[in-house]
C-alpha atoms as a printed R data frame, in Angstrom:
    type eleno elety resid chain resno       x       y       z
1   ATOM     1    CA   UNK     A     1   0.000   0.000   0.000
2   ATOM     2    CA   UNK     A     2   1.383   3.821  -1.256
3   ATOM     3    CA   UNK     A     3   2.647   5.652   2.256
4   ATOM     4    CA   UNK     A     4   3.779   9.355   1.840
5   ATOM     5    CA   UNK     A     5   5.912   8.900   4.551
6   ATOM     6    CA   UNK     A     6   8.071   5.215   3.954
7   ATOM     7    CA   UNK     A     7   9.525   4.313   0.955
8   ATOM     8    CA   UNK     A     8   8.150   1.790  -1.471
9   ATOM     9    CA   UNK     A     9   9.112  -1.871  -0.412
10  ATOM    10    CA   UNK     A    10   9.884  -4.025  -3.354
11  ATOM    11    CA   UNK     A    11  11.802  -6.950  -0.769
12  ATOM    12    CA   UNK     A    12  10.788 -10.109   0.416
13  ATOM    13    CA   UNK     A    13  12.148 -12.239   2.780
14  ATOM    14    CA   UNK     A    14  12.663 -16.309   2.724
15  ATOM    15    CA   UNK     A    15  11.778 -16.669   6.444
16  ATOM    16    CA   UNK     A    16  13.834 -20.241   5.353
17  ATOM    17    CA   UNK     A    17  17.423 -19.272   4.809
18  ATOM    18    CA   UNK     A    18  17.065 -15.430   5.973
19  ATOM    19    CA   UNK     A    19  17.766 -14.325   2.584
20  ATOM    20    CA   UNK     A    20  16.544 -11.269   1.377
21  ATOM    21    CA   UNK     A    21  15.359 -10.553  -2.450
22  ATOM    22    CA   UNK     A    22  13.910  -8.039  -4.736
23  ATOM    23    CA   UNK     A    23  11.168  -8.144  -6.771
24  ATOM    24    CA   UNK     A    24   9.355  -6.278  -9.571
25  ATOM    25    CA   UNK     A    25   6.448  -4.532  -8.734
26  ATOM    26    CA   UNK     A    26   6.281  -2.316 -11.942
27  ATOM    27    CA   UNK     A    27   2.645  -1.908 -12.961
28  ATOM    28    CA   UNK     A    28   2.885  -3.546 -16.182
29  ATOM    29    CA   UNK     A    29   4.309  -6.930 -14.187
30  ATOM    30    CA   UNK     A    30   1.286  -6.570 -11.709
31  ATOM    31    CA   UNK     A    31  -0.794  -7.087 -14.691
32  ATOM    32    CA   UNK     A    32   1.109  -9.238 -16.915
33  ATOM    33    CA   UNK     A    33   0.244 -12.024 -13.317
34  ATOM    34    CA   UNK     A    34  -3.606 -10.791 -13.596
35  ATOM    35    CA   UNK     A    35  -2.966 -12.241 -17.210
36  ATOM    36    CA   UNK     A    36  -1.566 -15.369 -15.962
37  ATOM    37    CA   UNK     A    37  -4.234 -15.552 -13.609
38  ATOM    38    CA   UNK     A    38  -6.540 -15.655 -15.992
39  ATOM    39    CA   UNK     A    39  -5.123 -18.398 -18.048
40  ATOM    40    CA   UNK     A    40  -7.293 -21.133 -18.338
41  ATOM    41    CA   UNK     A    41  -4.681 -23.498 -19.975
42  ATOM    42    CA   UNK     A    42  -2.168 -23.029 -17.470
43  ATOM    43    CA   UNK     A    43  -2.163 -25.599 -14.780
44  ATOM    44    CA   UNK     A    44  -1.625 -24.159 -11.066
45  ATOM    45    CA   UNK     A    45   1.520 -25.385 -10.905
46  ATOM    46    CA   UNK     A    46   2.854 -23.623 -13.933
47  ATOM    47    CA   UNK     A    47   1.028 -20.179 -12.757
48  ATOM    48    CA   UNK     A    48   3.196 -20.637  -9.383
49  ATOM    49    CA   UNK     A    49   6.935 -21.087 -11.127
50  ATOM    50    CA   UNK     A    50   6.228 -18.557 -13.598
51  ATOM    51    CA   UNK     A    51   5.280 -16.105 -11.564
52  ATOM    52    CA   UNK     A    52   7.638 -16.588  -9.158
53  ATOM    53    CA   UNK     A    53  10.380 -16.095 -12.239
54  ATOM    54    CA   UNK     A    54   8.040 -13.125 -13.459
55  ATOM    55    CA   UNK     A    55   8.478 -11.085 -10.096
56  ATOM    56    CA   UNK     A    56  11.879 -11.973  -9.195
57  ATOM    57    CA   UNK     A    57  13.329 -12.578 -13.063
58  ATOM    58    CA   UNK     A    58  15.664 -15.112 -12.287
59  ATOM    59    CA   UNK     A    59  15.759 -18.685 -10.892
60  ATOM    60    CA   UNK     A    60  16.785 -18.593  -7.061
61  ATOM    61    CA   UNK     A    61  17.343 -21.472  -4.626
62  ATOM    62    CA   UNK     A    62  14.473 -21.610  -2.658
63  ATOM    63    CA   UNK     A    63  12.025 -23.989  -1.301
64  ATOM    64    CA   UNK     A    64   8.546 -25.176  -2.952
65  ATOM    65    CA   UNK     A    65   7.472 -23.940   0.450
66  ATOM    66    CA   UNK     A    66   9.216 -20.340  -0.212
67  ATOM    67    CA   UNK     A    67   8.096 -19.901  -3.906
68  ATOM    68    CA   UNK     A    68   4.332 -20.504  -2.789
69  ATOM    69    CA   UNK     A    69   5.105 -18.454   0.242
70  ATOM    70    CA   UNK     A    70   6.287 -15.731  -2.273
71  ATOM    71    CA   UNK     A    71   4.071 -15.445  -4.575
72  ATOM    72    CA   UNK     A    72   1.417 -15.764  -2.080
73  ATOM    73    CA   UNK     A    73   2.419 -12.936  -0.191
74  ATOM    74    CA   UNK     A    74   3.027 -10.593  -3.549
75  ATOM    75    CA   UNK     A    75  -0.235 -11.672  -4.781
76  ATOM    76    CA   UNK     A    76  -1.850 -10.266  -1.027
77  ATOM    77    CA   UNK     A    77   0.163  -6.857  -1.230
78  ATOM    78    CA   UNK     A    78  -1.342  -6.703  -4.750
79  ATOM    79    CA   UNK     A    79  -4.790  -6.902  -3.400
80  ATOM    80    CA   UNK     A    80  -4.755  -4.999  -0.149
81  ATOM    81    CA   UNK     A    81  -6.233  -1.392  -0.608
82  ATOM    82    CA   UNK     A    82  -6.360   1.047   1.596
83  ATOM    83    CA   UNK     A    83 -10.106   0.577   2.859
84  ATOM    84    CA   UNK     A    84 -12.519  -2.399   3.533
85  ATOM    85    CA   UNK     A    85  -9.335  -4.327   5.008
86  ATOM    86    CA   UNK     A    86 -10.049  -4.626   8.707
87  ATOM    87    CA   UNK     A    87 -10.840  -7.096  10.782
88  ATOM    88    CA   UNK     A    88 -14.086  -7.037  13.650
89  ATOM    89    CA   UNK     A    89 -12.116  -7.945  17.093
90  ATOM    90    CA   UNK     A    90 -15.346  -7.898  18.449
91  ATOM    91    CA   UNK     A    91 -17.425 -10.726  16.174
92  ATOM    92    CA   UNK     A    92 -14.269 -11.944  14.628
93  ATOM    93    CA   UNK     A    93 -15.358 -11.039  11.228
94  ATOM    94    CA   UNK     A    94 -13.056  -9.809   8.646
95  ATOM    95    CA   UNK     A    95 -15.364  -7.099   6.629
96  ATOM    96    CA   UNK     A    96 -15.092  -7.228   2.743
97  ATOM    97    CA   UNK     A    97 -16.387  -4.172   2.544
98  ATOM    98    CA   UNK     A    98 -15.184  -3.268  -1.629
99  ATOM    99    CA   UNK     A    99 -17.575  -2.862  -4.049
100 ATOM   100    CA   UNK     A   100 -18.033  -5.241  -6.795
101 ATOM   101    CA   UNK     A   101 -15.215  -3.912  -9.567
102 ATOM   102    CA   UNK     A   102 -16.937  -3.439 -13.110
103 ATOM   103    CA   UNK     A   103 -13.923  -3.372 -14.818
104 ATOM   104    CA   UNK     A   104 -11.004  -5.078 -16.398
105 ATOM   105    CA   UNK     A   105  -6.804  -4.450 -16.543
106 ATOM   106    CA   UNK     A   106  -6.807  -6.486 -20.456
107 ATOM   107    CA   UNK     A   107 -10.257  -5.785 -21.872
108 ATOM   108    CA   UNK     A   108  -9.932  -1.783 -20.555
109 ATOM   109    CA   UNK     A   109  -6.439  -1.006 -21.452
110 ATOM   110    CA   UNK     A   110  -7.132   1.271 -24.137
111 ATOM   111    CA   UNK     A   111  -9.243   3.568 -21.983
112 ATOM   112    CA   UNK     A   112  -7.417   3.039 -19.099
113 ATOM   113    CA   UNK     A   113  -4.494   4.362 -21.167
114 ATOM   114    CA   UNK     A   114  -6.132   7.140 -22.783
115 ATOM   115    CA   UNK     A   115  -7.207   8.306 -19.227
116 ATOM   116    CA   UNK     A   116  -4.153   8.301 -17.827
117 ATOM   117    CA   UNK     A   117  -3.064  11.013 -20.832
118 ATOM   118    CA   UNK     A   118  -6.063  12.707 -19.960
119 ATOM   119    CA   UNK     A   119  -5.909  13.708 -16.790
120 ATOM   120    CA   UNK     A   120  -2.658  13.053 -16.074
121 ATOM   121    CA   UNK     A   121  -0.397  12.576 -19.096
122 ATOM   122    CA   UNK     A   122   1.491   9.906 -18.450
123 ATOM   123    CA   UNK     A   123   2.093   7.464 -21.232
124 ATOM   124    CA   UNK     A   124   1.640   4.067 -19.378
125 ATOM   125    CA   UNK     A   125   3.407   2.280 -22.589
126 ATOM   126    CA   UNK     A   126   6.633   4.266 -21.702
127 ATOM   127    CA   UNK     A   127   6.003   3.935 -18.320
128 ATOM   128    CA   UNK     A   128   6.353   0.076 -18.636
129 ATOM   129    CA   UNK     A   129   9.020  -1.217 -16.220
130 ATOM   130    CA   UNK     A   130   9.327   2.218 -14.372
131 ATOM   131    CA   UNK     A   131   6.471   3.160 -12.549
132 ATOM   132    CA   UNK     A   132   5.460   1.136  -9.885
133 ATOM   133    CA   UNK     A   133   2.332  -0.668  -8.813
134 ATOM   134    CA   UNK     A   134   1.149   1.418  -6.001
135 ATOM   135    CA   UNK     A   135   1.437   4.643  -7.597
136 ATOM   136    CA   UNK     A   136  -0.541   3.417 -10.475
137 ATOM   137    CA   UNK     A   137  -2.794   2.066  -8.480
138 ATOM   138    CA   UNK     A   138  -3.052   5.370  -6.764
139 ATOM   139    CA   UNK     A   139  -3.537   7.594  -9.833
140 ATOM   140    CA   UNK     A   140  -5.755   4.946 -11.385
141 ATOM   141    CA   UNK     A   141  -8.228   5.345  -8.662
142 ATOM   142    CA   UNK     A   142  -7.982   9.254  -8.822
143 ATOM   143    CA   UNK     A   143  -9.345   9.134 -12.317
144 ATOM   144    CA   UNK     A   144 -11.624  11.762 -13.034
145 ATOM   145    CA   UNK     A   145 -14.731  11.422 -13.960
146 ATOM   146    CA   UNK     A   146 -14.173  12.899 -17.223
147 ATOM   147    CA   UNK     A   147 -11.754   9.905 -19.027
148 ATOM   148    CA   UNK     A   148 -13.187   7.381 -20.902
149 ATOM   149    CA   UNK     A   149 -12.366   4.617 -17.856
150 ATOM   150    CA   UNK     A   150 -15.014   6.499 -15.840
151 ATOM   151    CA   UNK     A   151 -17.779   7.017 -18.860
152 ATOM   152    CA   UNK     A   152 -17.354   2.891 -19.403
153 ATOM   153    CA   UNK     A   153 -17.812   2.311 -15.524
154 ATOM   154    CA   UNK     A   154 -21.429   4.308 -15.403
155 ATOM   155    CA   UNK     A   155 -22.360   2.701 -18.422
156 ATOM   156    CA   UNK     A   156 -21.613  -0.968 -16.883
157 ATOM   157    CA   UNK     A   157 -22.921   0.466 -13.337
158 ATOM   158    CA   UNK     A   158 -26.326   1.610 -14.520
159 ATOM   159    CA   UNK     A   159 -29.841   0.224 -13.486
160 ATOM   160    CA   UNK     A   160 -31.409  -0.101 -16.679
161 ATOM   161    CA   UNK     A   161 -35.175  -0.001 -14.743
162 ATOM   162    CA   UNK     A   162 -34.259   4.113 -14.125
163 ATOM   163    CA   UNK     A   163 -34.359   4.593 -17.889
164 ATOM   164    CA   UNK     A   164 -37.488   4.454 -20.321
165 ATOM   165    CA   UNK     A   165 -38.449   4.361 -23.559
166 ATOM   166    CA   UNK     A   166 -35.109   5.265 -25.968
167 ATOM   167    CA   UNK     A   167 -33.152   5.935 -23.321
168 ATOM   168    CA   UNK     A   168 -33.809   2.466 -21.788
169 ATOM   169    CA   UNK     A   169 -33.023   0.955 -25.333
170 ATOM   170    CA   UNK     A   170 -29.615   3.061 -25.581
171 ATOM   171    CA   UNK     A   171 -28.535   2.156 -22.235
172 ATOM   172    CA   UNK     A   172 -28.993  -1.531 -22.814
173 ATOM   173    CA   UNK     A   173 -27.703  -1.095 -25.929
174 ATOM   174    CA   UNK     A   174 -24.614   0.664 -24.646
175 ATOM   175    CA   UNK     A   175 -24.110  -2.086 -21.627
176 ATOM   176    CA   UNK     A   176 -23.848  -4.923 -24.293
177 ATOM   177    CA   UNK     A   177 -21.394  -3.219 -26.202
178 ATOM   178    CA   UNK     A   178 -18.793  -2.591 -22.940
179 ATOM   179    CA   UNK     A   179 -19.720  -5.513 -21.301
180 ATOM   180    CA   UNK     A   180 -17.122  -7.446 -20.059
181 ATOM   181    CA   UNK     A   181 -15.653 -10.581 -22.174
182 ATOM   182    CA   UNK     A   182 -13.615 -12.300 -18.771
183 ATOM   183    CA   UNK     A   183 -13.690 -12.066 -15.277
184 ATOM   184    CA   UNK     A   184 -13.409  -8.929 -13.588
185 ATOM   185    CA   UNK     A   185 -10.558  -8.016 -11.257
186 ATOM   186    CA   UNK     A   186 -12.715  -9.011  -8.221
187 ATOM   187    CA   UNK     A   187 -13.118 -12.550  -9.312
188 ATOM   188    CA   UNK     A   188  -9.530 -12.403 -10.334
189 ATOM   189    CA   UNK     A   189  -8.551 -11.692  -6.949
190 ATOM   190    CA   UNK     A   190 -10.470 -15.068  -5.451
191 ATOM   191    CA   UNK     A   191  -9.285 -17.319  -8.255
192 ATOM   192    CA   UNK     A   192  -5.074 -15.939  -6.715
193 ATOM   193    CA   UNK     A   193  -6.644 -17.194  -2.949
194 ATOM   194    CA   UNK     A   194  -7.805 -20.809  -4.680
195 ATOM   195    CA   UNK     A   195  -4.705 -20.943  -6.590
196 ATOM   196    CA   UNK     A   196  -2.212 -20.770  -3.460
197 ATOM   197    CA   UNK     A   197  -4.511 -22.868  -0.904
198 ATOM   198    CA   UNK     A   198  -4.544 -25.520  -3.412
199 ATOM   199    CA   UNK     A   199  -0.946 -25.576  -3.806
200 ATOM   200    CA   UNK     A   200  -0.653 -25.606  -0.102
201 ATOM   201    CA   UNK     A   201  -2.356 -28.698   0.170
202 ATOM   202    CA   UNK     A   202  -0.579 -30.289  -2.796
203 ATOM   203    CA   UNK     A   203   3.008 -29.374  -0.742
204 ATOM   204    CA   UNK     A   204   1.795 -30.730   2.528
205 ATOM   205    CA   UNK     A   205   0.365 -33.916   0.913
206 ATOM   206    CA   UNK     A   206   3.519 -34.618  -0.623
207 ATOM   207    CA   UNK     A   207   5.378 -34.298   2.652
208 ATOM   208    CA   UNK     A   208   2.794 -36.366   4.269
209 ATOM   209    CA   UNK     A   209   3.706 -39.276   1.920
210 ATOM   210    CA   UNK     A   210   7.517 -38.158   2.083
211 ATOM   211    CA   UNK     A   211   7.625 -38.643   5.690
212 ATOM   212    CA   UNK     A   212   5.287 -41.717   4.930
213 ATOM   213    CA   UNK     A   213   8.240 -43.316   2.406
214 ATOM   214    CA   UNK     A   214  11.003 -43.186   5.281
């Protein structure tokens, strides 16, 4: 999450070996995993080692353990936002409290991109590699409600049963035309939670039946 006052942390640490590592948290990474993600052809497996080599860009000597440990806990940063994170100490609840996202990184790039020039102008394409995730996340959410981004996101948002007539017809109209193709960043976000609690299961089934062998 973006602090004013710390500098951005792009470090994680094998708790294993005590070894400390970078990794790349440039926005255009962050989304090249929501890709990955999203890859229905891709086994779970596959999704873990190459995004493991995706954020940290080489091959490095750690533990099954550590590389689902890794990408678990990047994947987690990714998500947190800055609101709707806490936790009830009182019921014991953790509140989800983020409304449903109408939107998505692959299908929405070009108005994404075009609203970034607007308001801001900042070329994300030459921003590749340099600016990092939390400060696009940051000016992504600032978007105005004049860019294109925030145009698609009322259309996609609207209750058609407030319009009538033509305008009803338009509406509808304009909601199949943006609608969105894949799954939206939301469901993207539950599919990363499946994705490492089934690999933790996988890794402490196979040490069951390791421990099982001896």
């Amino acid at each position: 999450m973006l602090s004013l006052t710390q500098p951005i942390d792009d470090t994680w640490l094998d708790e294993e070996t005590g070894e400390i590592y970078h990794f790349d948290m440039s926005y255009d990474n962050v989304l090249r995993w929501y890709s990955l993600v999203e890859e229905e052809n891709i086994s779970d497996a596959e999704k873990l080692v190459t995004g493991f080599q995706m954020f940290f860009g080489k091959e490095l000597d750690v533990s099954i353990d550590s590389m689902i440990k890794a990408v678990e806990d990047i994947a987690n940063y990714i998500q947190t936002t800055a609101y709707g994170n806490y936790n009830d100490s009182a019921s014991g609840t953790e509140h989800q409290s983020e409304p449903e996202k109408y939107f998505s990184y692959s299908q929405d790039a070009g108005a994404i991109y075009s609203s970034f020039m607007m308001d801001y102008q900042i070329d994300l394409v030459d921003q590749q590699g340099i600016l990092q995730w939390d400060k696009f996340r940051a000016l992504f959410s600032g978007l105005s409600d004049k860019t294109d981004f925030k145009h698609i996101m009322r259309i996609r948002q609207a209750n058609l049963t407030d319009y009538e007539g033509e305008q009803q017809t338009a509406m509808a109209e304009a909601q199949a035309y943006y609608a969105l193709e894949g799954q939206n960043v939301n469901k993207l976000n539950d599919q990363m939670t499946d994705i490492f609690n089934g690999l933790l299961l996988q890794a402490k089934e196979a040490q069951k039946q390791e421990k099982g062998g001896k």
